[in-house]
C-alpha positions in Angstrom: 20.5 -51.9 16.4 17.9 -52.9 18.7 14.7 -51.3 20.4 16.6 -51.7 23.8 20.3 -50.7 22.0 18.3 -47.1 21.2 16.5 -46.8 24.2 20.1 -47.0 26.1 21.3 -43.7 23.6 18.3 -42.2 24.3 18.2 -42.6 28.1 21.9 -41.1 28.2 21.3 -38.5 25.8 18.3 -37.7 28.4 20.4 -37.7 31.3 22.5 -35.5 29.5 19.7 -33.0 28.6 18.6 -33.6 32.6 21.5 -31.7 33.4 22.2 -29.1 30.7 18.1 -28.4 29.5 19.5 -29.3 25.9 16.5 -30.6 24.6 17.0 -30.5 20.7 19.4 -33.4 21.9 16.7 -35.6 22.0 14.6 -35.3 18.8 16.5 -37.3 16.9 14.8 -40.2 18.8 11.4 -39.4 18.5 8.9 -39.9 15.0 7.2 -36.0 14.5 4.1 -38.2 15.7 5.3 -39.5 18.5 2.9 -40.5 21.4 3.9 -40.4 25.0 1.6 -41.1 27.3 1.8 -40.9 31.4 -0.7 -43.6 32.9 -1.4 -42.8 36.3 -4.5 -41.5 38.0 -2.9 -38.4 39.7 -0.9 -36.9 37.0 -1.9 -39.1 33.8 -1.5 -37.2 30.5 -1.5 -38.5 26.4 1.2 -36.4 24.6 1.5 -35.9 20.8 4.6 -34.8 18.9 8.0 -34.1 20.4 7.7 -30.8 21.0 4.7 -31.1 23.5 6.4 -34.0 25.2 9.5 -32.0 25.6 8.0 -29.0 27.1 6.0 -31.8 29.7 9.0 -33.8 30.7 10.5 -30.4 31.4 7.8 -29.3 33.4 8.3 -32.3 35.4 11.3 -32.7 35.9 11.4 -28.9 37.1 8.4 -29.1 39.4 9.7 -32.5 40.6 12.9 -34.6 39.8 15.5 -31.6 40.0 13.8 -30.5 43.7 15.5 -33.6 45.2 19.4 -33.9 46.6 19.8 -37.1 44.5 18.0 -39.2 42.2 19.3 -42.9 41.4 17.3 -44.6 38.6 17.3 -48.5 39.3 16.1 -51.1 35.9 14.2 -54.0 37.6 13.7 -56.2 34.4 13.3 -56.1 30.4 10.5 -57.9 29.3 8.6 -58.3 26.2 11.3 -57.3 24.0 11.3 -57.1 20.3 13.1 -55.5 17.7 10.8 -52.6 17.8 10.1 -52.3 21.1 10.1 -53.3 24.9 8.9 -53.0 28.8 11.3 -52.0 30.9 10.2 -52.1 35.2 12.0 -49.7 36.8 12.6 -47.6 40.3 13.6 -43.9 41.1 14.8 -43.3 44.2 14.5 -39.6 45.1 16.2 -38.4 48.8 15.2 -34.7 49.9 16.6 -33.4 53.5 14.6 -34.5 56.1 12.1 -36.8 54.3 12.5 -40.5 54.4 13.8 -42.1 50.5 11.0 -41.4 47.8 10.9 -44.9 46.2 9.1 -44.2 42.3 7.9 -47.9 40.9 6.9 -48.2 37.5 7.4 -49.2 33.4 8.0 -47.7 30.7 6.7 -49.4 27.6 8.4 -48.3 24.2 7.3 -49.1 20.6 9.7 -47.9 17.4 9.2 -47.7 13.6 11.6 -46.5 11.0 14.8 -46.1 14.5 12.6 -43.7 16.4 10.1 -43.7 19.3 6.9 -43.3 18.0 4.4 -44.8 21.6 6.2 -44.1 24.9 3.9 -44.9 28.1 5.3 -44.5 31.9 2.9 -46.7 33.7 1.9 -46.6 36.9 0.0 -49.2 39.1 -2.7 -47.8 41.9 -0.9 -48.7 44.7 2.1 -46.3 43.9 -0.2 -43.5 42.6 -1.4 -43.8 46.0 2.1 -43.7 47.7 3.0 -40.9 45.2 0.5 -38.8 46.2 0.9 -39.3 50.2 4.4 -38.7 50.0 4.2 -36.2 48.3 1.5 -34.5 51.2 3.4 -35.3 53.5 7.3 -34.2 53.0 7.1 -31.7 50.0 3.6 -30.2 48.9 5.1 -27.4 47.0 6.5 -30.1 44.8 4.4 -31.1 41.7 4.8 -34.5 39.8 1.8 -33.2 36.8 3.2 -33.2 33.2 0.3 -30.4 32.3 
């Protein structure tokens, strides 16, 4: 099975645990090292081992992603892809009640060894950290993107 033939499991086993907070789900995918790291300069983080990315992803997703009415993730292109891993550009789009679309640009890089993640990075460029963090301002400050 390929890198990207995993990463498709896991992203639906993920949507799953989006739902239904199921996270022992998901360790099956990840190596006990695993390293998942956010790049971005307003809520960057370097995680180690699943257990510590779990509890992040959660905190996230609670202080962010599950605030919205909707969220419709959007893959832009596959690049670099090997057996063992990938790049993958992507785009959330988040709508709230009276706030204009949330458009969330980035990549997700993905690196395997032995069938399971072991380096995950959602990067980030400038320009979106900087739209992040004005939209964010302006149409829901009591939401929080941070991992930590």
């Amino acid at each position: 099975m390929s890198a990207m033939e995993k990463f498709r499991e896991y992203a639906a086993d993920f949507e799953k645990t989006f739902h239904d907070d199921d996270w022992p789900r998901l360790r099956k995918y990840f190596a006990d090292d695993a390293v998942y790291e956010v790049r971005s300069t307003v809520f960057g983080c370097r995680l180690v081992g699943p257990d510590a990315i779990f509890h992040a992803i959660k905190k996230s997703l609670d202080g962010f992603d599950r605030r919205f009415a909707s969220r419709e993730i959007t893959i832009v292109s596959v690049s670099d892809a090997t057996e063992d891993g990938f790049e993958i550009a992507w785009v959330v789009t988040y709508t709230k009640e009276d706030a204009p679309p949330f458009r969330l640009r980035g990549s997700t890089r993905v690196s395997y060894e032995s069938g399971r993640i072991v380096q995950m990075a959602d990067i980030y460029d400038e320009a979106m950290d900087r739209e992040s963090a004005a939209w964010v301002a302006t149409h829901a400050p009591d939401f929080n993107l941070s991992y930590v």
